[in-house]
LUMKE-864218 format. One line per field, with one value per residue: residue in three letters; residue number from 1; x, y, z of N, C-alpha, C, O in turn. Coordinates in Angstrom, 3 decimals. Layout:
BEGIN
res: c(ala,...)
n: c(NUM,...)
n_xx: c(X,...)
n_yy: c(Y,...)
n_zz: c(Z,...)
ca_xx: c(X,...)
ca_yy: c(Y,...)
ca_zz: c(Z,...)
c_xx: c(X,...)
c_yy: c(Y,...)
c_zz: c(Z,...)
o_xx: c(X,...)
o_yy: c(Y,...)
o_zz: c(Z,...)
end
This chain:
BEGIN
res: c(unk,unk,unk,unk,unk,unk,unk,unk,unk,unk,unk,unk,unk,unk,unk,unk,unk,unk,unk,unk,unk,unk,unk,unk,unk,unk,unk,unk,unk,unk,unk,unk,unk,unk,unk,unk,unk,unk,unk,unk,unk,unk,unk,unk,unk,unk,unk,unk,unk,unk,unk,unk,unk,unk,unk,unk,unk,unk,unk,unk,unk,unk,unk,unk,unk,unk,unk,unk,unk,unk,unk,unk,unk,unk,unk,unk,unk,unk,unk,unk,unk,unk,unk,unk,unk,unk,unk,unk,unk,unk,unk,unk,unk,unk,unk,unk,unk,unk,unk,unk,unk,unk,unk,unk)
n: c(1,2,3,4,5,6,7,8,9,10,11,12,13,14,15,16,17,18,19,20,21,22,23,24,25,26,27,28,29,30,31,32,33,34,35,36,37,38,39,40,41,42,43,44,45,46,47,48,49,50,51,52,53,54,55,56,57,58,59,60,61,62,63,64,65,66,67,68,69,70,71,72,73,74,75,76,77,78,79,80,81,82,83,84,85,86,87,88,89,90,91,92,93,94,95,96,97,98,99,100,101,102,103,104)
n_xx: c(258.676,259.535,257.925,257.655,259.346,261.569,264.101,262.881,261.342,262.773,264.354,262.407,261.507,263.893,264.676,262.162,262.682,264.460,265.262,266.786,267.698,270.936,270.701,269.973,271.448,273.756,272.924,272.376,274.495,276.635,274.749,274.487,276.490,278.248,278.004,275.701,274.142,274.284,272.646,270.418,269.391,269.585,267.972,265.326,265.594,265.058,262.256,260.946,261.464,260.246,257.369,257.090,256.439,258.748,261.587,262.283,265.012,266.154,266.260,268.082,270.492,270.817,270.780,272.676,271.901,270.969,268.019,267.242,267.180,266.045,263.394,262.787,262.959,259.877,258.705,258.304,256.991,254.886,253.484,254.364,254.090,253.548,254.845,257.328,255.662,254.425,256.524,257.776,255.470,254.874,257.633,257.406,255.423,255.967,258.155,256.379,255.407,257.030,257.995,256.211,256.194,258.431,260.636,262.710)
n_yy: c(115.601,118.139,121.364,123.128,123.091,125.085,125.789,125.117,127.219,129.434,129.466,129.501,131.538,133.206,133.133,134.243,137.439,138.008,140.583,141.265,139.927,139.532,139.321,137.101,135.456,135.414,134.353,131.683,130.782,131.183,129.281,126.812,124.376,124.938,122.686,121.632,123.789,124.163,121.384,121.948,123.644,122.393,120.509,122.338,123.346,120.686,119.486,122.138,121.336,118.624,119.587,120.412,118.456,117.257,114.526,112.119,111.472,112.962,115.204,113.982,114.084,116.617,117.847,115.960,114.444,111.227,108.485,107.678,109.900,111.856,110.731,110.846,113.677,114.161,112.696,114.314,116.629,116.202,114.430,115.825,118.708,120.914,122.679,123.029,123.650,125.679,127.623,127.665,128.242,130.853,132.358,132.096,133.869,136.015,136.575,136.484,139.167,141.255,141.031,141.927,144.329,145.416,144.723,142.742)
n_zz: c(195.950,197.917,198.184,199.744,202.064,204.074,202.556,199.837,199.393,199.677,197.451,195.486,195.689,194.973,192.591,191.908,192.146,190.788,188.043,185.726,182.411,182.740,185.609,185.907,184.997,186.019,188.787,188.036,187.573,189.329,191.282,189.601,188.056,184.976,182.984,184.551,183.950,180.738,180.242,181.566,179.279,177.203,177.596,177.687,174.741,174.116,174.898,173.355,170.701,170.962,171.430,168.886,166.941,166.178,165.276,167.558,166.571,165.378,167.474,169.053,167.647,167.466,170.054,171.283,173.221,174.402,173.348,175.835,177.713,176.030,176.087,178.577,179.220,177.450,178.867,181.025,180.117,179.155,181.421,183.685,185.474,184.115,183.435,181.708,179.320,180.123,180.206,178.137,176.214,177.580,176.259,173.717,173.404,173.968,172.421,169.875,170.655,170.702,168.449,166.676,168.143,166.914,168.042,168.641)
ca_xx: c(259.352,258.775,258.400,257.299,260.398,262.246,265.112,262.792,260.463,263.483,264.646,261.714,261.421,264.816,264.121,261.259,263.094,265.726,264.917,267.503,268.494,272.075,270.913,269.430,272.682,274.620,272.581,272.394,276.485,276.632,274.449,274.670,277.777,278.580,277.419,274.299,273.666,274.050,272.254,269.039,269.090,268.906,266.375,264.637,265.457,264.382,260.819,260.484,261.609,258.722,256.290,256.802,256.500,260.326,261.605,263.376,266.516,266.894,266.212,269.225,271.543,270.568,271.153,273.705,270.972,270.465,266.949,266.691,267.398,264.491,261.891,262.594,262.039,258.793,257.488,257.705,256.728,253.223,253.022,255.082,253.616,253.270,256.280,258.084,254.794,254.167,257.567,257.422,254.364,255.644,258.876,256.954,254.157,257.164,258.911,255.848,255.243,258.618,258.583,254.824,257.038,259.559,261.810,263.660)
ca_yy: c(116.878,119.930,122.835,123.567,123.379,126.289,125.879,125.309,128.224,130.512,129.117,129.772,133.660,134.081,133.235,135.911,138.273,138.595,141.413,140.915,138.752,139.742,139.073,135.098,134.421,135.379,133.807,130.060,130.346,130.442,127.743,125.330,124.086,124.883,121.723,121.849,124.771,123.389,120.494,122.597,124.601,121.520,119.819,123.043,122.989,119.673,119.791,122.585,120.263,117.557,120.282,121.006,116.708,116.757,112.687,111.789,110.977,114.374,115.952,113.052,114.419,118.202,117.880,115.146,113.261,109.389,108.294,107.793,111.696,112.274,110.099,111.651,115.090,113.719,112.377,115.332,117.369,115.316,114.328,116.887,119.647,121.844,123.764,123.170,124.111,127.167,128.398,127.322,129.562,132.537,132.344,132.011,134.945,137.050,136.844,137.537,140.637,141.388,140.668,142.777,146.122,145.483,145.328,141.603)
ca_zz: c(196.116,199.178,197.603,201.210,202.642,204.055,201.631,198.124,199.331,199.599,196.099,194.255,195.476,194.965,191.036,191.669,192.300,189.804,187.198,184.436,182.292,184.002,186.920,185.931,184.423,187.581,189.931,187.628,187.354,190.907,192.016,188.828,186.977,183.571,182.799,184.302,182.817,179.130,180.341,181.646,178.172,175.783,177.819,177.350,173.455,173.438,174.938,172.478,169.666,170.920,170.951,167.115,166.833,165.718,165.807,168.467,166.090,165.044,168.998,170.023,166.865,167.544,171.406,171.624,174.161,174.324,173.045,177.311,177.999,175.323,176.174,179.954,178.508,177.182,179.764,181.503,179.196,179.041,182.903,185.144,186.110,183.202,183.790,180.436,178.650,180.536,179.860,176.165,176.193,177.436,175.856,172.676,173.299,174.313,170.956,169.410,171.014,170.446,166.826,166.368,168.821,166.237,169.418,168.386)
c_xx: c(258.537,258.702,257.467,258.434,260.800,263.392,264.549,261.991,261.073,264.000,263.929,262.015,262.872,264.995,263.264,261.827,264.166,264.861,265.460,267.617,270.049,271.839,270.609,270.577,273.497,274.623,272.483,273.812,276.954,276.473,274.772,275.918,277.643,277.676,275.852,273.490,273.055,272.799,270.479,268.485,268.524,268.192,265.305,264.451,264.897,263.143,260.114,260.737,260.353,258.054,255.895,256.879,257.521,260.837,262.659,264.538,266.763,266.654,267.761,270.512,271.651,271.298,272.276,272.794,270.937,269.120,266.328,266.299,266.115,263.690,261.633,262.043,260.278,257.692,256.908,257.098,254.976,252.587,253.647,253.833,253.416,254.064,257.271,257.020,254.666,255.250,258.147,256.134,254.672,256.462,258.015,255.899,255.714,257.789,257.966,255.534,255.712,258.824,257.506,255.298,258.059,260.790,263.308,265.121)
c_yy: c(117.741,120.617,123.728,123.801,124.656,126.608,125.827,126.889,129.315,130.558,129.688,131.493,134.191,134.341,134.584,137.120,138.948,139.250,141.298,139.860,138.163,138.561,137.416,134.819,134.448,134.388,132.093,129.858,130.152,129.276,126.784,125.527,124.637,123.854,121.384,122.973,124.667,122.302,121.106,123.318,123.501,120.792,120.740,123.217,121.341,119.362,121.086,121.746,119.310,118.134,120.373,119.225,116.616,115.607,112.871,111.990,112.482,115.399,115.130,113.993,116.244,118.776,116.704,114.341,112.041,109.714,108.526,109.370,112.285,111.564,111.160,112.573,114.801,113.197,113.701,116.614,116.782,115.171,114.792,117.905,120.924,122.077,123.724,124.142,125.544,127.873,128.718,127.858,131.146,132.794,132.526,133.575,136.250,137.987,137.342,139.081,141.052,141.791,142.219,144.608,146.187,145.633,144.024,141.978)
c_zz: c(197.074,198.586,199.187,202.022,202.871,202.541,200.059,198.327,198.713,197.862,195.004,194.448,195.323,193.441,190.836,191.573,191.491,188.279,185.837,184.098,183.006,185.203,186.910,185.725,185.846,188.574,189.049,187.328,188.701,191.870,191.186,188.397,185.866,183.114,183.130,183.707,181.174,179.655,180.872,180.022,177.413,176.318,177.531,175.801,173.036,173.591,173.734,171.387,169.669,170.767,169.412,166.392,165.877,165.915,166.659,168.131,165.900,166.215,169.288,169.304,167.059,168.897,171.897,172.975,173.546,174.027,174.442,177.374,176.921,175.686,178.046,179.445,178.330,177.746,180.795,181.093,179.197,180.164,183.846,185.055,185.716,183.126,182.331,179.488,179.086,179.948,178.147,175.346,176.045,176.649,174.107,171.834,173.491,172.994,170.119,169.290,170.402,169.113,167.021,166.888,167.619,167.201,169.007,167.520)
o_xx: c(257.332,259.804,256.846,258.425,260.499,263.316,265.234,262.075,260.635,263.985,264.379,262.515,263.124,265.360,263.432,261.318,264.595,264.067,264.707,267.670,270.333,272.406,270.983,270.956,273.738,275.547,272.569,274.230,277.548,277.180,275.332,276.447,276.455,276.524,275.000,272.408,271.977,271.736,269.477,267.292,267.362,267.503,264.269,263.285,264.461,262.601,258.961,259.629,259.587,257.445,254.780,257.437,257.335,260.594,263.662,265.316,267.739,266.874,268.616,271.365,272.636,272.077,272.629,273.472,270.883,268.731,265.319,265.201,265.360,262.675,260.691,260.846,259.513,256.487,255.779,256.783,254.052,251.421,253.564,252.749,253.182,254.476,257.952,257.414,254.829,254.959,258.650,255.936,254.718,256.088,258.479,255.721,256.015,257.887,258.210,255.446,255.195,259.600,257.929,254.970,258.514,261.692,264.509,265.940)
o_yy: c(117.991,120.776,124.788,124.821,125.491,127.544,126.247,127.685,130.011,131.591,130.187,132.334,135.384,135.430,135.548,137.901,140.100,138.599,141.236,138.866,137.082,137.525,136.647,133.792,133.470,133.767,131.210,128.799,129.160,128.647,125.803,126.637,124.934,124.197,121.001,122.940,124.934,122.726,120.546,123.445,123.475,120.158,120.217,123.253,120.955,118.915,120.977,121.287,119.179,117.752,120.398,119.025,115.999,115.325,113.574,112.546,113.014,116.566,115.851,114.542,116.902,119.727,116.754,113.557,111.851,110.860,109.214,109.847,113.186,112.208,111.837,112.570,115.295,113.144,114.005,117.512,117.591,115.547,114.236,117.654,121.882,121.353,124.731,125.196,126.474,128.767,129.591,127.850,132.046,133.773,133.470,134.046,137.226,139.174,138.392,139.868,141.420,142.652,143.310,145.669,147.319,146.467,144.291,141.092)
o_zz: c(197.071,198.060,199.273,202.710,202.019,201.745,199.127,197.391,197.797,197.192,193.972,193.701,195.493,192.998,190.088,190.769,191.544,187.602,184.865,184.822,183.522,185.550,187.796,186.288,186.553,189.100,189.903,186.859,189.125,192.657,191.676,188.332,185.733,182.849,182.328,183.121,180.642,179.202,180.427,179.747,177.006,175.518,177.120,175.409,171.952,172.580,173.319,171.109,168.714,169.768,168.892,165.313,164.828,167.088,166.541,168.906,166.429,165.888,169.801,170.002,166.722,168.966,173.075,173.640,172.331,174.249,174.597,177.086,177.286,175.420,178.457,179.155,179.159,177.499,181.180,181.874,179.282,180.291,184.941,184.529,186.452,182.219,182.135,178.990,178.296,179.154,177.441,174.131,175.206,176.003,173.468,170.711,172.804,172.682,169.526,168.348,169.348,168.699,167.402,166.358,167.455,167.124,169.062,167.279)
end
């Protein structure tokens, strides 16, 4: 993968740049399908699922994924590039806050 390219550079900062939630949903209904949409979320519910060492069978029955579609998750989840973890971080420290402001 480029992430050098003209076209991923512009990609990533255009992610940067969006302030709302609004505004994420807008801009991922635009470029992705429906479908990929769902299909980005429960890979994201399902790397959180491996994190909390949930079995496979009940990530496949939870998310309607093949055993394949989870072990993928998993691998990248272990050998990509952090990027699930990081976000499964934040997303996590967030809610705390959240909870601790009494804001949730």
């Amino acid at each position: 993968m480029n992430w050098n390219s003209k076209e991923n550079k512009k990609l990533v900062q255009a992610v940067l740049v969006l302030e709302t939630p609004q505004e994420v949903r807008d801009f991922l209904r635009d470029i992705l399908t429906e479908k990929e949409i769902i299909e980005t979320a429960k890979r994201l519910q399902a790397a959180e699922m491996l994190l909390q060492n949930i079995p496979y069978s009940v990530i496949e029955k939870e998310t309607g994924f093949s055993s394949t579609t989870v072990a993928r998750v998993s691998k990248w989840l272990n050998t990509g590039e952090g990027g699930y973890k990081k976000v499964i971080d934040k997303l996590h420290h967030n809610n705390s806050t959240q909870l601790r402001r009494g804001l949730s």
